[in-house]
Structure formats: structure tokens, C-alpha cells
C-alpha positions in Angstrom: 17.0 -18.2 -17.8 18.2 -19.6 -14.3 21.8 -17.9 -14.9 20.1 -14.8 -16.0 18.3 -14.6 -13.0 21.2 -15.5 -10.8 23.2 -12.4 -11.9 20.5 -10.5 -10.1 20.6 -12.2 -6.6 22.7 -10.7 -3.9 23.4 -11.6 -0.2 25.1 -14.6 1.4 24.5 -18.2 2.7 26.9 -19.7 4.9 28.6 -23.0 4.5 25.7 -26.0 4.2 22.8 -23.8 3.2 23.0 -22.9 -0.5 20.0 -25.1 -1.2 18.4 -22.4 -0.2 20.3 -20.0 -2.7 19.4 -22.3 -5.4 15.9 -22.5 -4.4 16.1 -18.6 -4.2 16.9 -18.6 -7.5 14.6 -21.2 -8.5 11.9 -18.7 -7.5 12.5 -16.7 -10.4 13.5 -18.4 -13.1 10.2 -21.2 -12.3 8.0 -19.5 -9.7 7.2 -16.0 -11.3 9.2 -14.1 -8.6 9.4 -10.5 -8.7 11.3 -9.1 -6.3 12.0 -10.6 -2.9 13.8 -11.5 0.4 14.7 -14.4 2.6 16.9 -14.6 6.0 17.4 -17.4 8.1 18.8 -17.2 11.2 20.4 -20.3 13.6 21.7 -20.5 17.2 21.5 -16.4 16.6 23.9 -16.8 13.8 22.4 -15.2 10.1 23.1 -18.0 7.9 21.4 -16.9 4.7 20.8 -13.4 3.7 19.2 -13.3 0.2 17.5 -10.5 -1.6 16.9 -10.1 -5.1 14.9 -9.0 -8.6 12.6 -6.1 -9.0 11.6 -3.1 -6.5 9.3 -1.7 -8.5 8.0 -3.3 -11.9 7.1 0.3 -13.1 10.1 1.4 -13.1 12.2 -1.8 -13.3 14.4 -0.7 -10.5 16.2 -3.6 -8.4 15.4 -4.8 -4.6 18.4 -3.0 -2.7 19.5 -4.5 0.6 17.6 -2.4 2.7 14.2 -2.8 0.8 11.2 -2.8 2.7 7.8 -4.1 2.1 4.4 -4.5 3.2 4.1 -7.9 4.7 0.4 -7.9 5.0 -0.7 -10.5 8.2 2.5 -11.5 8.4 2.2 -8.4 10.6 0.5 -10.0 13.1 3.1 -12.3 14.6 5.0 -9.1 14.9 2.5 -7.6 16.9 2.3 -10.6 19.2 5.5 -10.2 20.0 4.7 -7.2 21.7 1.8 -8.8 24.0 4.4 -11.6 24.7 7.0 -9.1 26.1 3.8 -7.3 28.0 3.2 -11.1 29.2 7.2 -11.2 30.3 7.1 -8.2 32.4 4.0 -9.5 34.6 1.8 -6.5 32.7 -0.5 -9.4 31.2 -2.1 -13.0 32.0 -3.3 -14.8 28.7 -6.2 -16.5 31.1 -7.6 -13.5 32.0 -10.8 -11.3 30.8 -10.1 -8.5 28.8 -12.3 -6.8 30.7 -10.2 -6.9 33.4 -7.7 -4.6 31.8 -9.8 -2.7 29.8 -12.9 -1.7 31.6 -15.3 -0.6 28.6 -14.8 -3.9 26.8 -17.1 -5.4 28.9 -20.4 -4.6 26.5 -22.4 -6.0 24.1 -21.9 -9.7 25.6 -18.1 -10.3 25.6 -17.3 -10.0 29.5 -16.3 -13.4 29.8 -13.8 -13.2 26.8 -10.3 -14.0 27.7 -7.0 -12.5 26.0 -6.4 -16.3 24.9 -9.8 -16.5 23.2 -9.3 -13.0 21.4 -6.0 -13.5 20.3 -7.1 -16.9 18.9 -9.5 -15.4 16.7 -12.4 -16.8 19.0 -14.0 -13.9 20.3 -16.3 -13.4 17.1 -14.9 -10.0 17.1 -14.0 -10.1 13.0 -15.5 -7.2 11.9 -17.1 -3.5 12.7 -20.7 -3.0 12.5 -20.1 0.7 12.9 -18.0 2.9 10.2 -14.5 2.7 10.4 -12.4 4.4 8.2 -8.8 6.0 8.0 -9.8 8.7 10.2 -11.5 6.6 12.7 -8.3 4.3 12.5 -5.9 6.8 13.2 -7.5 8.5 16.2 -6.7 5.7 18.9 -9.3 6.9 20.9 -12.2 7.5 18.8 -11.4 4.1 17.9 -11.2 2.5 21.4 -15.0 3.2 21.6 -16.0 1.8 18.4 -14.1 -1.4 19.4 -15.9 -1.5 22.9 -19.3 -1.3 21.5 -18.7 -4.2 18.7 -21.1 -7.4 19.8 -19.5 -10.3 19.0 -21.1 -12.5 15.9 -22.2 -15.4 17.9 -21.3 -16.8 22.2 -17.3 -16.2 22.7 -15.5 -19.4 22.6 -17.7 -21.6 20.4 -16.3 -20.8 17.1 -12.9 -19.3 15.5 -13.0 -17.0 12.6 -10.1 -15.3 11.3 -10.2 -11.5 12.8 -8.4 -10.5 9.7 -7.9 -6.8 10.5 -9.4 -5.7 13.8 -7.8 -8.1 16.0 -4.4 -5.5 15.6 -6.4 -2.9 17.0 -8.0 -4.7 19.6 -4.6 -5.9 20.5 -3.4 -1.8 19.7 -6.1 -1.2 22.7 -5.5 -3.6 25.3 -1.8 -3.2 25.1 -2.4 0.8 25.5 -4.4 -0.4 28.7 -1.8 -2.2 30.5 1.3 -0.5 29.6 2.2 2.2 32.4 3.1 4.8 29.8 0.0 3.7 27.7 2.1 3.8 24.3 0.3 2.6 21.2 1.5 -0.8 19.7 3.2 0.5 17.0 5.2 3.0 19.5 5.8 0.5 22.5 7.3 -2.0 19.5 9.3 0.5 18.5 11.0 1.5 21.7 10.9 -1.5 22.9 11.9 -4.7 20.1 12.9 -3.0 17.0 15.0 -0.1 18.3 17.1 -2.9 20.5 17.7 -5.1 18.3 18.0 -2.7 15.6 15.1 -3.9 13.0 14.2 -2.1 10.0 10.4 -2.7 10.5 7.6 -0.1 11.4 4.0 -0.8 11.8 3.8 2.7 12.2 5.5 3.8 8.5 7.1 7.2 9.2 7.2 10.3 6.8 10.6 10.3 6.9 11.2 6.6 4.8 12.1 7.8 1.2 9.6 5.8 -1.4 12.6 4.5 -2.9 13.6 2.1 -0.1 10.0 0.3 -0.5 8.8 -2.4 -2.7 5.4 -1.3 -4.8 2.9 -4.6 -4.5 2.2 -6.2 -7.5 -1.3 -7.8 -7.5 -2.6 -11.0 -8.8 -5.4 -10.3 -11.1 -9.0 -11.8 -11.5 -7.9 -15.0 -13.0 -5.3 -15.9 -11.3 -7.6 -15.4 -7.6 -9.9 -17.4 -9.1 -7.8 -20.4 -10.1 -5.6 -19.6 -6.9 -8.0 -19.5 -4.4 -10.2 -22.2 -2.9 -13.6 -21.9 -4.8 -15.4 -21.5 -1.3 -12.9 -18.6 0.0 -13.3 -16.8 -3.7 -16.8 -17.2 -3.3 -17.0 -15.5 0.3 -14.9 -12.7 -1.1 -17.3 -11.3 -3.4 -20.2 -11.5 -1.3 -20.1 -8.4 0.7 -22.1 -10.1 3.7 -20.1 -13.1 4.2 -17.3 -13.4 7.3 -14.5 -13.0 5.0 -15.5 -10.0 2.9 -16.6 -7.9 6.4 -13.3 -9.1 8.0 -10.6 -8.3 5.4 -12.4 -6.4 2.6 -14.7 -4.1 4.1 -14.9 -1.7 6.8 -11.8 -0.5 6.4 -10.7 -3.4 4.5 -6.7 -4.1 3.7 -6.4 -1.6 1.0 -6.5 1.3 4.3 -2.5 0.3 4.4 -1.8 1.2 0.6 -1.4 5.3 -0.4 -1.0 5.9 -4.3 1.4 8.6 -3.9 3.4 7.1 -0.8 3.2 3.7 -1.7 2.1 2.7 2.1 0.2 4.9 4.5 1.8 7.2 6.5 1.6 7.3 10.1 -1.1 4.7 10.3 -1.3 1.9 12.8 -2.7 -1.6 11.7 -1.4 -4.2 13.9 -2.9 -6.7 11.8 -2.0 -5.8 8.4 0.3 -2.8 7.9 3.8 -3.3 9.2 6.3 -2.7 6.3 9.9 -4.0 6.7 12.7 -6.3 5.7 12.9 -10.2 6.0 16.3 -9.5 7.7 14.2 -8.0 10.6 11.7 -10.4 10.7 14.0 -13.4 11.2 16.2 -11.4 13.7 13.5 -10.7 16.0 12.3 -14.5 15.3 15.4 -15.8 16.2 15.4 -13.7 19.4 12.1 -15.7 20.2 13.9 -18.7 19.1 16.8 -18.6 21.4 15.8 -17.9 24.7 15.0 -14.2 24.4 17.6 -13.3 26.9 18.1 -10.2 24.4 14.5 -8.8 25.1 14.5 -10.5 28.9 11.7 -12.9 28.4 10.5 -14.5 30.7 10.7 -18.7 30.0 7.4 -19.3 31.6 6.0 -16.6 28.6 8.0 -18.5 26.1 6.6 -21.9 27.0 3.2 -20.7 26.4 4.0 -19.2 23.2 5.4 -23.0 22.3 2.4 -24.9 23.5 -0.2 -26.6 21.9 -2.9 -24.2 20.3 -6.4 -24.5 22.4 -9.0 -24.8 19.8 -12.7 -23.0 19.8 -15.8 -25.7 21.2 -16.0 -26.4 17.3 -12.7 -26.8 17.0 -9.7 -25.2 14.1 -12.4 -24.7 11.4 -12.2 -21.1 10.6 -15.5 -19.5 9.6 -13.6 -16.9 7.3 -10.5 -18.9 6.1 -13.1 -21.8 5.6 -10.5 -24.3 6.5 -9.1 -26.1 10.0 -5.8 -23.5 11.0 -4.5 -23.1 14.4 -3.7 -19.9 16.6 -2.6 -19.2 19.7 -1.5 -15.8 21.7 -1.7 -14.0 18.0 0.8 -16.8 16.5 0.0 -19.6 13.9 0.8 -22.5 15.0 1.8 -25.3 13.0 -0.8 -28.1 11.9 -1.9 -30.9 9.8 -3.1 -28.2 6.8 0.0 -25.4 8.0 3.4 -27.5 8.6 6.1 -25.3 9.4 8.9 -26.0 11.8 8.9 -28.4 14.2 5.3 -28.7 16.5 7.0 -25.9 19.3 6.8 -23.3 16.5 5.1 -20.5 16.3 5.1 -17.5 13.6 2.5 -16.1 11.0 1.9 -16.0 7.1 0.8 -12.7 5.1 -1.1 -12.6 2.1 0.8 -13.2 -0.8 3.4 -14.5 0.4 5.1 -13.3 3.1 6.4 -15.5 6.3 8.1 -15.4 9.2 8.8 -17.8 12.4 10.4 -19.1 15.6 11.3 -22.9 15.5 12.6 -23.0 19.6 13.5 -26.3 19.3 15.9 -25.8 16.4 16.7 -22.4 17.2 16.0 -21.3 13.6 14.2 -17.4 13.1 13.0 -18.1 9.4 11.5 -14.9 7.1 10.3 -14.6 3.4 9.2 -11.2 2.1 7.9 -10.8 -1.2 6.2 -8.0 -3.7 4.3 -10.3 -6.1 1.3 -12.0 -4.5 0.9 -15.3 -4.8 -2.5 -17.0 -4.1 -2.1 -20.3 -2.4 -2.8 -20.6 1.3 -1.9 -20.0 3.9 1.2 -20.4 2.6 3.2 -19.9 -0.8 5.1 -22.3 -2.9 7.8 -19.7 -3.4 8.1 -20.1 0.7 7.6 -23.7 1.1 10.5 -24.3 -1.4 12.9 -22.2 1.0 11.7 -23.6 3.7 11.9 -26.9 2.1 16.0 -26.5 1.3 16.5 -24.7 4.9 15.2 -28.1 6.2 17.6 -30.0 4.0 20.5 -29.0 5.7 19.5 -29.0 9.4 21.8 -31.5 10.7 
């Protein structure tokens, strides 16, 4: 089965890593892989390139090279990037009140909320009491004033509770608010990181990308959630008034990225969920992060922050939607007792299912997984830990 499966994998390692070719391959021929992607980048060298299996089960066509797929949260360290280069260019201080930038935000009881708090998933900001759907979501300024008038759950600060989707568009906003040509996220990331550096990733999908260079999402079904899942988590999201279900189900819910006859939408911002591309670009722009940033002029004093220690809530990691102890800080996951990755300076972000990318600073190391079939272990997949596990073995 293994050598089946091997016929099937294309790419490259360099001299030293092809434990993590084997454990590529390992993936499908012992962890159900369907199609997938991995690139690892060191010093700014790319050192394993690896992409393999099916596109599309439908059809049975084969992951090409340039494949792109949704990457679900994994989105969200993406989008972090962005505020970090915002932070480089003197535009934003992580200590400061939103408010300050963002005049309107200041209702409802979250004056005193910092950018730190809110992109730590401590400004009780998870979900939308008000409508919002696709058309609310793609009119940036209808949806400016829904996000203004959201009350936060309980007192910013005293808890954390995973902002699932809306902390991408309350990022979307602030970033509007403080860049001098007010470009959306999606548009300032584009001019900005992926056109430099010359990523395949959108968070913005254009028209133009052909359906054939993306990867169709192949669910888990009932069964496996609920033997995947922690019983508490698959619990919380089939209750439609618990944290979880309002943050990532409902209201618009994850499924406001998918598009049955485009595979993703179209043309569709969501920061925290939506950004469609290849593990190649994921670990370039990691490893940019990684190695000083000179390539994006980053600032050191912005990167330091990104490496430091996440602040935790008054209650501390527990996450009131995840129902677990995770860390974040400045939109990043950091590593932790219950999330190792990297060594304690990193800093990246896991997507349902799956997908993974990160900076490791201190080995210089821009690390990305991308897959199509979802797995249902978090936050992070055994398909991933095993790569990460062989990239590991060979750091010297």
C-alpha cells in the first residue's frame, strides 16, 4: 500500500529531511490522507516541498503543484501578519484601545478594550447578536456598524473565548481604520505580503481562479465528530445557544466561505476563516517572519512582541468555546503545555481539519501543512504532528 501511495507523491526534500517524505507518505498509506501539502522552509532555504493524492475525490483528479485550498483558521495567522506589518510601520500600538483608532467601537461597554485583548480572543466579542449574513459580510461598511454595536458577553479582559469568525472582521475593520489608504485586509495583504513575496494565497478568492486549481473539502461525518471530538466541544456544537455554536456555526457560521458551484466564495472577505492557498505560501511568508523579516521591513521591536510570552485573560488560557487552556497573542497561537509546536518563541495558527502553519524565530524554520480531508483532533492533527515530528528529527 505504502509503495502504491508513494508513486503519487511529488515534490522534493533536501539532503537530511526525508523523514519527513516518509512521514508524508505515511499519511496515506496509515492516516487516511486524501490529498495534501507540506513545505518547510530553513534559514529562508525551502527544504521540503511535498504535495500529493487526491484534488478532488469526485472526480479522482490528483493535487497539482499549484493546488490551493481552504485552510479554514489557519487563516488567521495570515491575517495577523498583516496587523504586525501595520505594527512595523508605527500605524498600530498592541497596548492601545481600539477605540482609539476606531472611534465608533467605543459602545456597548468595550472602551477600555485594547488591540492586545481583542486579538487574544478576550474581548468577549465571539459572536453577532444582530444578523449577519453574506450580504452583510461583504458590504465592509454595513458591516463596520454591526461590529460597533456588538456588547461584549461578559467585562473585557476577564475571560478568553475563541472569536472563531468575527475576530477577522473586527481585525478587517481596525486595519481599514489605520491604514492611510483604508484598504480592506484582504486588499492591503495582497499589495502588501503576498504580491512581494510572490504567495499563491487570497483571503479575498478572485473570479479569475479556475475551480480546477482548488482542492474540494472532504468532510468528516457524524461519527467520526463524535468519536473525534472532545464530548464537551461536540456537545457545545449542537446546542445552538452555547459559545461555540454562536461563534463558529451560526451567524454566519464557517459554511459562508464554501460556494457549491465555485467550490469557495468568490470575492468574500473572512479574515478568520476563508483564505484559500498553497502550503508553499504559508511557509514562505512564515519563514519571512522567521528570519528577521528584512524582506517585508519589520521592524525587530514588532517581531519581539510577536515572540513573547502570551498574556493570559484574569481567568487565565481556559477558552470558554474551545473548552480547553490554549494560548494567543497579537492573532497568533502560541505554543503551550496542551499546543507544543516549535520552540517557546513561536508563533503561528492551526485550521480546522488540519491545516497548520508557523514561525519558529529561534530555529529559523516557516513550517505549513494543508490538507482537504478533515481530521478531528485538536487543535492539532496527527497527520501534522507526524511531519512536524520528522522535521524535528533532523534539526541539528
Amino acid at each position: 500500500m505504502a509503495n502504491a501511495r508513494r508513486s503519487e507523491i511529488h515534490g522534493h526534500v533536501s539532503k537530511g529531511f526525508e523523514a519527513v517524505r516518509d512521514a508524508f507518505v505515511d499519511n496515506f498509506s496509515h492516516r487516511s490522507e486524501l490529498g495534501a501539502a507540506c513545505c518547510v522552509y530553513r534559514h529562508g532555504e525551502r527544504v521540503v516541498d511535498l504535495w500529493g493524492g487526491i484534488r478532488n475525490k469526485a472526480s479522482s483528479e490528483p493535487w497539482q503543484e499549484d493546488t490551493m485550498v481552504i485552510v479554514h483558521s489557519a487563516t488567521k495567522g495570515i491575517a495577523a501578519m498583516t496587523l504586525a506589518l501595520a505594527h512595523s510601520r508605527g500605524w498600530l500600538d498592541y497596548e492601545e484601545r481600539v477605540c482609539t483608532y476606531w472611534p465608533e467601537f467605543a459602545q456597548g461597554g468595550k472602551e477600555t478594550i485594547t488591540v492586545r485583548q481583542l486579538l487574544a480572543h478576550q474581548a468577549g466579542l465571539f459572536a453577532f447578536d444582530e444578523p449577519v449574513d453574506r450580504d452583510i459580510v461583504a458590504n465592509l461598511d454595513r458591516l463596520a456598524v454591526v461590529l460597533a454595536r456588538q456588547p461584549p458577553a461578559w467585562k473585557p479582559g476577564t475571560r478568553q473565548s475563541y472569536h472563531a469568525i468575527s475576530l477577522g472582521f473586527y481585525e478587517g475593520e481596525l486595519l481599514r481604520r489605520i491604514d492611510p489608504l483604508h484598504r480592506s485586509l484582504a486588499q492591503f495583504f495582497q499589495e502588501e505580503i503576498a504580491s512581494p513575496l510572490g504567495l499563491d494565497f487570497y483571503i479575498r478568492l478572485p473570479e479569475e481562479i479556475p475551480n480546477s486549481r482548488l482542492a474540494t473539502i472532504e468532510s468528516p461525518t457524524a461519527l467520526q465528530m463524535l468519536l473525534g471530538f472532545p464530548i464537551r466541544l461536540t456537545l457545545a456544537t449542537l446546542y445552538p445557544y452555547s459559545n461555540m455554536y454562536r461563534a463558529l456555526i451560526a451567524n454566519p457560521g464557517a459554511a459562508i466561505c464554501r460556494d457549491e458551484q465555485r467550490v469557495y466564495a468568490r470575492n468574500l472577505e473572512v479574515p478568520s476563516g476563508g483564505g484559500v492557498g498553497t502550503a508553499r505560501a504559508i511557509a514562505r511568508a512564515y519563514s519571512v517572519f522567521a528570519t528577521g523579516g528584512q524582506e517585508l521591513q519589520l521592524r525587530p521591536e514588532t517581531l519581539r512582541l510577536l515572540m513573547a510570552p502570551a498574556i493570559p485573560a484574569e481567568r487565565g488560557f481556559y477558552d470558554e468555546c474551545l473548552k480547553g487552556e490554549i494560548q494567543f497573542s497579537l492573532g497568533f497561537c502560541k505554543p503551550g503545555s496542551t499546543s507544543p509546536f516549535g520552540h517557546p518563541g513561536s508563533f503561528g495558527h492551526p485550521g480546522a481539519g488540519g491545516s497548520f502553519g508557523f514561525a519558529d524565530p529561534q530555529a529559523e524554520i516557516g513550517y505549513a501543512y494543508v490538507t482537504n480531508r478533515m481530521g478531528t483532533t485538536l487543535p492539532f492533527d496527527p497527520r501534522d504532528v507526524a511531519l512536524r515530528a520528522a522535521m524535528s528529527s533532523t534539526e541539528s
